[in-house]
C-alpha positions as CSV (number, residue, x, y, z in Angstrom):
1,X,-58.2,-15.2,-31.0
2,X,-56.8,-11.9,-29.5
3,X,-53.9,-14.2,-27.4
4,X,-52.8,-15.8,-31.2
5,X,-52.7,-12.4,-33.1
6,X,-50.7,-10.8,-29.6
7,X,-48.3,-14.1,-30.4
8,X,-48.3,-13.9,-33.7
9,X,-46.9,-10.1,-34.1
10,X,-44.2,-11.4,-31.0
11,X,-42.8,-14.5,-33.2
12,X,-42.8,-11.5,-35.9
13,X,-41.0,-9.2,-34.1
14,X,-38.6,-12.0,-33.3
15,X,-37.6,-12.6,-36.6
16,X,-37.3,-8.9,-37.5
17,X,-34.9,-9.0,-34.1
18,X,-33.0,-11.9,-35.4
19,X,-32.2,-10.9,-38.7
20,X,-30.6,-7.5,-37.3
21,X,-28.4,-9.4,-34.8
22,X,-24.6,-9.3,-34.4
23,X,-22.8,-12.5,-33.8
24,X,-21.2,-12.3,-30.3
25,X,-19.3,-15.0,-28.5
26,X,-18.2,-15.0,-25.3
27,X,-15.0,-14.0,-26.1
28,X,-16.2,-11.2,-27.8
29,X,-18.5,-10.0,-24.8
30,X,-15.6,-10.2,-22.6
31,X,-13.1,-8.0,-25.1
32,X,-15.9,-5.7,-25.9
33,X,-16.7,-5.2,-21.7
34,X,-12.9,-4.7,-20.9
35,X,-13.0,-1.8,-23.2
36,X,-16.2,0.1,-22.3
37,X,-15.9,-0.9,-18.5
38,X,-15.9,2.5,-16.2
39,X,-15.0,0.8,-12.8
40,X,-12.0,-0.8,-15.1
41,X,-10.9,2.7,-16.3
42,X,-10.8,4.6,-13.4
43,X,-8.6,1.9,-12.0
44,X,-6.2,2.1,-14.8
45,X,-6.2,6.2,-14.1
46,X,-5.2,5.4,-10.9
47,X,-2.7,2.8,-11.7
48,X,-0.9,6.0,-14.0
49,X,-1.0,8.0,-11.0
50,X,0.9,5.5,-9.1
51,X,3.2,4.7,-12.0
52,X,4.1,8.9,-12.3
53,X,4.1,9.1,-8.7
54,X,6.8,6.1,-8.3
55,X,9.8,8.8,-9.0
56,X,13.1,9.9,-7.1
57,X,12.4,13.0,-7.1
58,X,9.0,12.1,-5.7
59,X,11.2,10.3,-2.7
60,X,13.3,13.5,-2.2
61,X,16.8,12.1,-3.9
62,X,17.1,15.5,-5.9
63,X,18.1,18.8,-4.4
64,X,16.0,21.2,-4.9
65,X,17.1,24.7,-6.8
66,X,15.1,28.0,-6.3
67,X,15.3,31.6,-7.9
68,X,15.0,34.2,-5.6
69,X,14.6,38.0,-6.1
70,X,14.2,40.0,-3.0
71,X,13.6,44.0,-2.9
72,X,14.6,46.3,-0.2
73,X,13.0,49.8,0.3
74,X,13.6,52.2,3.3
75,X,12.9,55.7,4.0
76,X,15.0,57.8,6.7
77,X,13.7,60.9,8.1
78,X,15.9,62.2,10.4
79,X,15.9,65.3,12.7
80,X,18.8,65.8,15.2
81,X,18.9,70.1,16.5
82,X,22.0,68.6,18.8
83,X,24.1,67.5,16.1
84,X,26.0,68.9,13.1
85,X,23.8,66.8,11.3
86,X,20.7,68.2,11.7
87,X,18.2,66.4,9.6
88,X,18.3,63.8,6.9
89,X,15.3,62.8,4.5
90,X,16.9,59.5,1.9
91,X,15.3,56.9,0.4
92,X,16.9,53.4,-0.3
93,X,15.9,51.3,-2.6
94,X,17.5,47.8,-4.0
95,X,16.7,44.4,-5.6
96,X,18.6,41.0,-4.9
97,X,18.4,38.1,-7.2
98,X,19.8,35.0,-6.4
99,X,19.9,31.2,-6.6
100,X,19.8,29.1,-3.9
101,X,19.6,25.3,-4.0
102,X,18.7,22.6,-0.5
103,X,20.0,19.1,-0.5
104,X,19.3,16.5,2.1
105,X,22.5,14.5,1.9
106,X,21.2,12.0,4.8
107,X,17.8,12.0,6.5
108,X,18.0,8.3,7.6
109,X,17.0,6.4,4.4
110,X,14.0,7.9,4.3
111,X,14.2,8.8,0.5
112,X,15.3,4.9,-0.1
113,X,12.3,3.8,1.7
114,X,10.3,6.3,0.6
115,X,10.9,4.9,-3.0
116,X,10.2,1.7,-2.0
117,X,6.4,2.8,-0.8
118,X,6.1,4.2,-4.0
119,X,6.8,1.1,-5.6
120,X,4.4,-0.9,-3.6
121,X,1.9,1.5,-3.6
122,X,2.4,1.2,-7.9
123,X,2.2,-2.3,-7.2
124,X,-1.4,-2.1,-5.2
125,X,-2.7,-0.1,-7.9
126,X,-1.9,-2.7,-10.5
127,X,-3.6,-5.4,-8.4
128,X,-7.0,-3.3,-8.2
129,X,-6.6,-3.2,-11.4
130,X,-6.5,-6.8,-11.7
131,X,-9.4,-7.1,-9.2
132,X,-11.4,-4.7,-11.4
133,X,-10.8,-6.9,-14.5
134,X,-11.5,-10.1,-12.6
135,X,-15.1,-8.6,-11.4
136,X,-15.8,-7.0,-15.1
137,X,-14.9,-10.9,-16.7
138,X,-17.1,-12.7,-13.9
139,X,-20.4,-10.4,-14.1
140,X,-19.9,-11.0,-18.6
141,X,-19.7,-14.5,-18.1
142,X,-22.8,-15.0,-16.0
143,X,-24.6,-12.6,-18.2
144,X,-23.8,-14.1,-21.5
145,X,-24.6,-17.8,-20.4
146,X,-27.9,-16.3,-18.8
147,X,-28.6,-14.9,-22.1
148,X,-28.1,-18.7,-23.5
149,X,-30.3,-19.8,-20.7
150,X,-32.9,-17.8,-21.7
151,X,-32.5,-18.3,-25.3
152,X,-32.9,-22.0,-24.8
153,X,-36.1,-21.7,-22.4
154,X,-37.5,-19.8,-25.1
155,X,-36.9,-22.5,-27.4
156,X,-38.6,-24.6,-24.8
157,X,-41.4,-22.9,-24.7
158,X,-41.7,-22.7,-28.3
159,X,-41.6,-26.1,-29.3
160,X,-44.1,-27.0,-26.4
161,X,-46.7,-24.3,-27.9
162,X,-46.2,-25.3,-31.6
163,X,-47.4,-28.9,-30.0
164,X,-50.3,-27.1,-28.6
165,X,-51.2,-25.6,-31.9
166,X,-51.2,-28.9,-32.9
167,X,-53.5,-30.3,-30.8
168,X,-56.2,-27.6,-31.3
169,X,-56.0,-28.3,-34.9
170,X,-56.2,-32.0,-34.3
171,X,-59.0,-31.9,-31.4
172,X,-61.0,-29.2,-34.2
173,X,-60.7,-31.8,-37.2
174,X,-62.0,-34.4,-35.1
175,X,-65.0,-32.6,-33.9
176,X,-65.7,-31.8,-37.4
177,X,-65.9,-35.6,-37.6
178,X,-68.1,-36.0,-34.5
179,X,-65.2,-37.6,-32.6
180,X,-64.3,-34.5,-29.7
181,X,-66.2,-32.8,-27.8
182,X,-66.6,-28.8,-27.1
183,X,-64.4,-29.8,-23.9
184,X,-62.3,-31.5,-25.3
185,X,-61.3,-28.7,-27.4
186,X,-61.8,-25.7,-24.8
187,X,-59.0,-28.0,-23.0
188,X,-56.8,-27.7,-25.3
189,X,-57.3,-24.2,-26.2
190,X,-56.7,-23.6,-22.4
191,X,-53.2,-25.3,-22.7
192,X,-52.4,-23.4,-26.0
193,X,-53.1,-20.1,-24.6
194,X,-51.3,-20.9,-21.1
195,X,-48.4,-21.9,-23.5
196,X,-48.7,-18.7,-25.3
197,X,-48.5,-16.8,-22.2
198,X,-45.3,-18.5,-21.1
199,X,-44.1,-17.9,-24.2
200,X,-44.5,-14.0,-24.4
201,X,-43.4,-13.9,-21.0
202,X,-40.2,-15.8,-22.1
203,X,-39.3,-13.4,-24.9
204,X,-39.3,-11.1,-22.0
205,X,-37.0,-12.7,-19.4
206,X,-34.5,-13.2,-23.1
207,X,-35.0,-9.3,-23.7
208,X,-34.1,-8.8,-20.1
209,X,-31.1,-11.0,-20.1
210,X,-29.4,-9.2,-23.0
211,X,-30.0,-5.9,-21.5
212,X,-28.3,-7.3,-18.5
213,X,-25.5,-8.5,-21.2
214,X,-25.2,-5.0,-22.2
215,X,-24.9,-3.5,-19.2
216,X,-22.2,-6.0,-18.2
217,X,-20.3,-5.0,-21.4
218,X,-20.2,-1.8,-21.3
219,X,-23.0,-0.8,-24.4
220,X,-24.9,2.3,-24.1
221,X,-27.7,1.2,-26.4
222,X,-29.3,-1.6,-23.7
223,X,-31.6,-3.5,-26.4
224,X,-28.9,-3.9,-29.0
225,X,-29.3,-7.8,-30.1
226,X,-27.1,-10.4,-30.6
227,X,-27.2,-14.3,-32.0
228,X,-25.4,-15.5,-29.2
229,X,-23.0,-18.1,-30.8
230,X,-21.5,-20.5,-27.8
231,X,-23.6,-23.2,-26.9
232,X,-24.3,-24.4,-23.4
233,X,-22.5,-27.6,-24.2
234,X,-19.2,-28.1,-21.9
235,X,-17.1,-30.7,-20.8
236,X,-16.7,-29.8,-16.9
237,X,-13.7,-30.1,-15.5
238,X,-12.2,-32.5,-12.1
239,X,-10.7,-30.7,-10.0
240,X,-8.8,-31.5,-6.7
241,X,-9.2,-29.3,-3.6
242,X,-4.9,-29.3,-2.6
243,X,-4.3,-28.4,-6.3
244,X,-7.1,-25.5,-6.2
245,X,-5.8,-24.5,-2.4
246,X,-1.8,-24.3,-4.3
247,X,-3.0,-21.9,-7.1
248,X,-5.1,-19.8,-4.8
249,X,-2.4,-19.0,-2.4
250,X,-0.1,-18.0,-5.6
251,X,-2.3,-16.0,-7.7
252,X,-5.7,-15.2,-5.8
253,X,-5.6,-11.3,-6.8
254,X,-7.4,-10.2,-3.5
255,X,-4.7,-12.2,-1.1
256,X,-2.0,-11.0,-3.3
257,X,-3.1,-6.9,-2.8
258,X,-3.1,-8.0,1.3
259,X,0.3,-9.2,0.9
260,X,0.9,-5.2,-0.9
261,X,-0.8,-4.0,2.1
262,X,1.3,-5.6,4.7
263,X,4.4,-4.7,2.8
264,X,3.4,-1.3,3.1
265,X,2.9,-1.5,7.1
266,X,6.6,-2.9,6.9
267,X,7.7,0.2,5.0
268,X,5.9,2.9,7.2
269,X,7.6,1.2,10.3
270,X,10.8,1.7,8.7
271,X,10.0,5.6,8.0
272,X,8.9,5.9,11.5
273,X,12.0,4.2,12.6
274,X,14.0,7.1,10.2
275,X,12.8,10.2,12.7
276,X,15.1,9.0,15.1
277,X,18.0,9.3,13.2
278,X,19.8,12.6,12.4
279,X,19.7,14.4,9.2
280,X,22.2,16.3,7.1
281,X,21.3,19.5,4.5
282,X,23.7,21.4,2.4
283,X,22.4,24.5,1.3
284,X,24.3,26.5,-1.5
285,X,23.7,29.5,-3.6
286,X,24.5,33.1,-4.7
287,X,23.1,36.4,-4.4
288,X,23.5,39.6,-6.0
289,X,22.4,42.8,-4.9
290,X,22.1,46.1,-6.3
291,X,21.2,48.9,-3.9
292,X,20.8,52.8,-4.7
293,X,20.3,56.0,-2.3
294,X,19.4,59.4,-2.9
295,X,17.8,62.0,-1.0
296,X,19.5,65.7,1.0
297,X,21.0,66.3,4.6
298,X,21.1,69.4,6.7
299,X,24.3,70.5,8.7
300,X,24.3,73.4,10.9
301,X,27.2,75.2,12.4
302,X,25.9,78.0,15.0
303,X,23.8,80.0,12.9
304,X,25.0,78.3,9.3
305,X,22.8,75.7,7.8
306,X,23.8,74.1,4.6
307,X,21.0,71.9,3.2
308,X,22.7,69.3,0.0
309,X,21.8,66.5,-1.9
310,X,22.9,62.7,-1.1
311,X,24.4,61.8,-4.6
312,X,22.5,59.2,-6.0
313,X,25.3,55.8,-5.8
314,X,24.4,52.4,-6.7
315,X,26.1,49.8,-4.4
316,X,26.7,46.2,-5.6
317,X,27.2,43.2,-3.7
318,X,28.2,39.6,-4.6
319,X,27.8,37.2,-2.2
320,X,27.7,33.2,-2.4
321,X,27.6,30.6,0.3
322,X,28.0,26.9,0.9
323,X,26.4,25.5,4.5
324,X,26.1,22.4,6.1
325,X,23.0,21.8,8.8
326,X,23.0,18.4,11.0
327,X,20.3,18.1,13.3
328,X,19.4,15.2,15.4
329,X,16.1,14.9,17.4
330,X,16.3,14.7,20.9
331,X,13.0,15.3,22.8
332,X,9.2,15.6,21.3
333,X,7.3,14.7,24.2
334,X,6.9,10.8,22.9
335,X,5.6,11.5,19.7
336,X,8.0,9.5,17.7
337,X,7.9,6.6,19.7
338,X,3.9,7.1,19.5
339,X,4.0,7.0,16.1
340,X,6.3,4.2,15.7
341,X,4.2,2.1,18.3
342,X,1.3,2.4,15.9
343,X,3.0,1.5,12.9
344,X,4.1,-1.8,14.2
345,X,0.5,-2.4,15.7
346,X,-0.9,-1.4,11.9
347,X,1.7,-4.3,10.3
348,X,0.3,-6.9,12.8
349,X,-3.2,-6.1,12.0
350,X,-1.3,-6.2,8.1
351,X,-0.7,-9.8,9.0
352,X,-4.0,-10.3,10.7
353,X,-5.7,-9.3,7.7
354,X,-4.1,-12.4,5.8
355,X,-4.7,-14.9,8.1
356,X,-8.4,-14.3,8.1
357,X,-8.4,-14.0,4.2
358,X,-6.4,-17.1,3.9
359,X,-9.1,-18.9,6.1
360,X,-12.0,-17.2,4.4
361,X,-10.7,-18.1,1.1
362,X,-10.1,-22.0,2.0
363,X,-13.2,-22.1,3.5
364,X,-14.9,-20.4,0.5
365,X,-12.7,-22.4,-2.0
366,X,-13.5,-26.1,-0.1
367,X,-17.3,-24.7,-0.5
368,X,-17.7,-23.7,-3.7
369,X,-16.0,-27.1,-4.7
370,X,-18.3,-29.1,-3.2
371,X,-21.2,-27.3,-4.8
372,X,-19.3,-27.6,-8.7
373,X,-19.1,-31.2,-7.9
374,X,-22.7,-31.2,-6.9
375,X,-24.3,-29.4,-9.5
376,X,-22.0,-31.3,-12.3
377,X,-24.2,-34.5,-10.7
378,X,-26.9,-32.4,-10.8
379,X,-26.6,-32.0,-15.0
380,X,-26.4,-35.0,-15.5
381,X,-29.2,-36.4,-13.6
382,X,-31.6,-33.8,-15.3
383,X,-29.7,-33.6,-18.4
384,X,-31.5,-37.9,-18.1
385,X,-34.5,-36.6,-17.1
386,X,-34.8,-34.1,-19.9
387,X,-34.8,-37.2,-22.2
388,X,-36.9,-39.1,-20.5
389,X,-39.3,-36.6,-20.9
390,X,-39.1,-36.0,-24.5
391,X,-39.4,-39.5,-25.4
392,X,-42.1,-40.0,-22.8
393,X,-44.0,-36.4,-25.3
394,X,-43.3,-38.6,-27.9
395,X,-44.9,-41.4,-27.0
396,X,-47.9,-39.2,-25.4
397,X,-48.4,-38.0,-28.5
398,X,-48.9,-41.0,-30.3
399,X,-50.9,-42.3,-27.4
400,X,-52.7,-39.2,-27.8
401,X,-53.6,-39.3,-31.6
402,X,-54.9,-42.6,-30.6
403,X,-57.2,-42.3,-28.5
404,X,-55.4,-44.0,-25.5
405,X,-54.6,-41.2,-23.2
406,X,-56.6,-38.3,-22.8
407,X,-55.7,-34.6,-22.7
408,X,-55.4,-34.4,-19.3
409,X,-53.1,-36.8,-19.0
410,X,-51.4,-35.8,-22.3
411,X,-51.2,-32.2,-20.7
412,X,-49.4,-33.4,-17.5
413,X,-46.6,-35.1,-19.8
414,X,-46.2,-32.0,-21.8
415,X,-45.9,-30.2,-18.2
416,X,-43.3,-32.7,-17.4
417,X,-40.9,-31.9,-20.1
418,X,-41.1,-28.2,-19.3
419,X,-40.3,-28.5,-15.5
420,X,-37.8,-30.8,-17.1
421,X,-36.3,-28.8,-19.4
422,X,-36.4,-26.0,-16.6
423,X,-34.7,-28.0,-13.9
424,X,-31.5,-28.8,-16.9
425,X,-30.7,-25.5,-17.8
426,X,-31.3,-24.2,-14.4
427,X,-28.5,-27.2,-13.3
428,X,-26.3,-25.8,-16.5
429,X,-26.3,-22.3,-15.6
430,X,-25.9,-22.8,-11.8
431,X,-22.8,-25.0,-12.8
432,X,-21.2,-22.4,-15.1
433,X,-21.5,-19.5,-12.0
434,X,-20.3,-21.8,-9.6
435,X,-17.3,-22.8,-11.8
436,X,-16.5,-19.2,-12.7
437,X,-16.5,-18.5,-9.3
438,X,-14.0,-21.5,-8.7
439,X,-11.5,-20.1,-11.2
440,X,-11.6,-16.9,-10.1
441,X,-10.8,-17.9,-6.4
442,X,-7.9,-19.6,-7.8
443,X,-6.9,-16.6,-9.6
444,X,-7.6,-18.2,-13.6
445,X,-10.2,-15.4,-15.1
446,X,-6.7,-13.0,-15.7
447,X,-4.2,-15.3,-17.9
């Protein structure tokens, strides 16, 4: 049949697939996704640009020191008949170097708080980080236990069709005998090549779930395989909803970057607070300048002229200075107090912000606990069912071989343990996402 050589080269290309597979645990996935995560990177960038910006001289402490060179030229064309003097054509030229250095001794601890921004703002950074990592460890956990979901359906689905294959040999070797019927066996071919189907489609849902594990690691090549070495197997935790609500206030990463932010509303109140405070600058330096002349003047007595040339003379000029500015704001038409006004406004929305998190979060934390608890009943009830089902195959079968039930009824047993089977890992992965989810609400995915 065309559906047995179409399943025949897939179990083939499964075992060519399996013998080229890397072992891969979860631990692995995670490490190997931390390091090939983009989202994770460009926070860590980031998190440098903070850390270099988090400087003194960032904040203004340090004076600042400047080399200056100036150049002076001017041309003087005078004509005077009136005068002894009667005309004058010179050219002055000149260059001044210098140093000159600017120090704001007080500007209203506005460099001290301006270091301290920098030091939250260093500190936000680090928690996107964190919230980067926790996002990158979530989506690799879901992905690698959907991979083992997968995996086992498949296995599911393969057992089920090597009992199929088994009953078309049987049902063929007792028509041979005169015992089955041409229905009979188009019944069972029907069930062998329904299995078959689900079993092809399988391999494709498995192939689609380590794709998705790729992706969620980081790994360019998308259909790279792996033997997927955890097992589905757990012990589930108890956990209490006070204890879970304790650790979430401490170390939820996403509260903890509001409490950044609010620090940071504090700190630009207190910089809007420093413009109405006078400042001091001391400004210091030297100069040096070198200036030469040269050109010719015209005097005229009566009917004498005498035309000569300005001697060429360098003049030099050392000059230093030490000044003190102090300047204290007294008028901008409210904008200050503008300013100011806002800020505060921007820390109560600040604290706003948490409140609404913190109830969010509870809300979300009291939710997600109540579905854990659910879905660990859940595991074990089908995790019972999935037993009852294979014994009640077992029996079937048996029943089957002897003549006591037919294939329909055979067929709806074998049905049974699939939808079984389904409903059990279904319950197992749901469990594992919702219990991820619960330790990373309390903060637990980043140790």
């Amino acid at each position: 049949m065309k559906s047995s050589l179409l399943l025949l080269c897939a179990m083939l290309w499964s075992t060519c697939m399996v013998q080229a597979q890397e072992n891969l645990s979860l631990s692995d996935a995670i490490q190997k996704g931390l390091e090939n995560n983009y989202q994770i990177k460009i926070a860590e960038a980031r998190k440098a640009i903070a850390a270099n910006s988090d400087d003194w001289a960032i904040a203004g402490k340090y004076p600042s020191i400047d080399l200056t060179v100036n150049s002076q030229n001017n041309y003087r064309d005078l004509s005077n008949p009136a005068g002894p003097l009667t005309a004058v054509n010179s050219l002055n030229t000149g260059v001044t170097p210098g140093i000159e250095a600017n120090w704001v001794l007080f500007d209203g601890y506005r460099v001290q708080i301006t270091k301290e921004q920098l030091e939250q703002q260093a500190a936000l950074a680090e928690g996107n980080r964190k919230v980067a990592v926790e996002n990158a460890i979530q989506a690799i956990i879901n992905a690698y236990y959907n991979a083992l979901i997968q995996q086992e359906q498949l296995d599911v689905v393969a057992e089920v069709l090597e009992l199929s294959r088994d009953r078309v040999a049987y049902q063929e070797l007792r028509k041979d005998y005169g015992q089955s019927s041409t229905f009979d066996i188009l019944q069972t071919q029907d069930a062998y090549l329904n299995d078959s189907t689900n079993y092809v489609t399988q391999q494709n849902n498995y192939a689609q779930a380590i794709r998705n594990l790729n992706l969620a690691m980081g790994v360019d090549e998308v259909d790279t395989p792996y033997a997927l070495t955890d097992s589905l197997s757990y012990t589930a935790e108890d956990y209490t909803l006070q204890a879970l609500q304790q650790q979430m206030l401490n170390n939820n990463q996403q509260l903890q970057n509001e409490f950044v932010n609010r620090e940071l509303s504090a700190i630009n109140t207190r910089l809007q607070e420093s413009e109405f405070r006078p400042s001091l600058q001391l400004q210091t330096g030297v100069t040096y300048n070198i200036g030469i002349s040269f050109g010719e003047q015209t005097l005229s007595f009566g009917e004498n002229s005498t035309t000569n040339q300005i001697p060429e003379v360098a003049a030099k000029t050392l000059q230093g200075f030490v000044n003190l500015s102090a300047s204290y704001p007294l008028f901008d038409g409210g904008a200050r107090r503008t300013r100011l006004d806002n800020a505060k406004k921007e820390e109560l929305v600040a604290q706003l912000n948490i409140n609404e998190l913190k109830r969010n979060l509870n809300n979300q934390l009291a939710n997600t606990l109540a579905t854990y608890n659910t879905q660990k009943r859940l595991v074990e009830v089908t995790s019972q069912l999935v037993n009852n089902a294979r014994r009640n195959l077992e029996i079937a079968e048996e029943r089957f071989r002897g003549g006591l039930i037919n294939s329909f009824d055979y067929r709806s047993i074998q049905v049974s343990y699939i939808n079984a089977s389904q409903q059990r890992l279904t319950a197992v992965f749901n469990l594992k996402q919702t219990e991820t989810e619960l330790i990373r609400l309390i903060g637990g995915l980043i140790r």
